[in-house]
N, C-alpha and C positions, 0 to 999 in steps of 0.2 A: 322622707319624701318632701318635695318644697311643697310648699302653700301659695294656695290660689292666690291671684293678684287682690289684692287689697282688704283679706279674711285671715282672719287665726283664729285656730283653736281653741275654745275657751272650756278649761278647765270644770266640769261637773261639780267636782267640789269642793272652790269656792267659796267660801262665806259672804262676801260681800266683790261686790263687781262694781267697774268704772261704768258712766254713764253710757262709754261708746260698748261696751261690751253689753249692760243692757239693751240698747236701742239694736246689738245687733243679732241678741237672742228674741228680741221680739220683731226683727224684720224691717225696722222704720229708719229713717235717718237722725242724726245724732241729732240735729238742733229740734225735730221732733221731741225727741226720748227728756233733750234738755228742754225743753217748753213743758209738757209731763210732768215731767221734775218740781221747775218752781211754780207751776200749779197746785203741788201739792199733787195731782190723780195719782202717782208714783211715787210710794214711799221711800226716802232715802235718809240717808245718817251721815254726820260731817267725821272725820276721823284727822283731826287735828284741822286742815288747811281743805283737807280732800273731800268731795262728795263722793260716796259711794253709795249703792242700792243693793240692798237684800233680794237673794233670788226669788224668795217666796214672794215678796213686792210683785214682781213680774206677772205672779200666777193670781196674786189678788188683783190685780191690774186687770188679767184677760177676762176674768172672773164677773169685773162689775162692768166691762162693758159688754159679756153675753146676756148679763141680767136685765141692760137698760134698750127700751123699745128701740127696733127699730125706725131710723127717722125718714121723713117722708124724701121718696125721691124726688 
């Protein structure tokens, strides 16, 4: 079957994901996912030249911002 315009399939399992496939399991845009990143709030791992992020990163990611207050509207 072709693939929607500008999505692929990303593979369950995975060990380690590129930032855009992070940014697109968690719904946001890349230069988001990449702001995340070198903040440090999203953990990731260099593999020679390449960033990549652990999928579990993603789930401690959702994790601490259900834990942190809501902020004022």
């Amino acid at each position: 079957m072709a693939e929607a315009q500008g999505t692929r399939a990303v593979d369950p399992s995975l060990v380690l994901l590129t930032v855009e496939e992070a940014a697109r399991r968690l719904r946001i845009g890349r230069t988001t996912c990449f702001k995340l990143v070198r903040a440090g709030e999203i953990e990731s791992v260099m593999v020679g030249r390449l960033r990549r992020v652990p999928p579990d990163a993603l789930r401690t990611y959702v994790s601490e911002l259900r834990r942190r207050p809501a902020e004022a509207a």
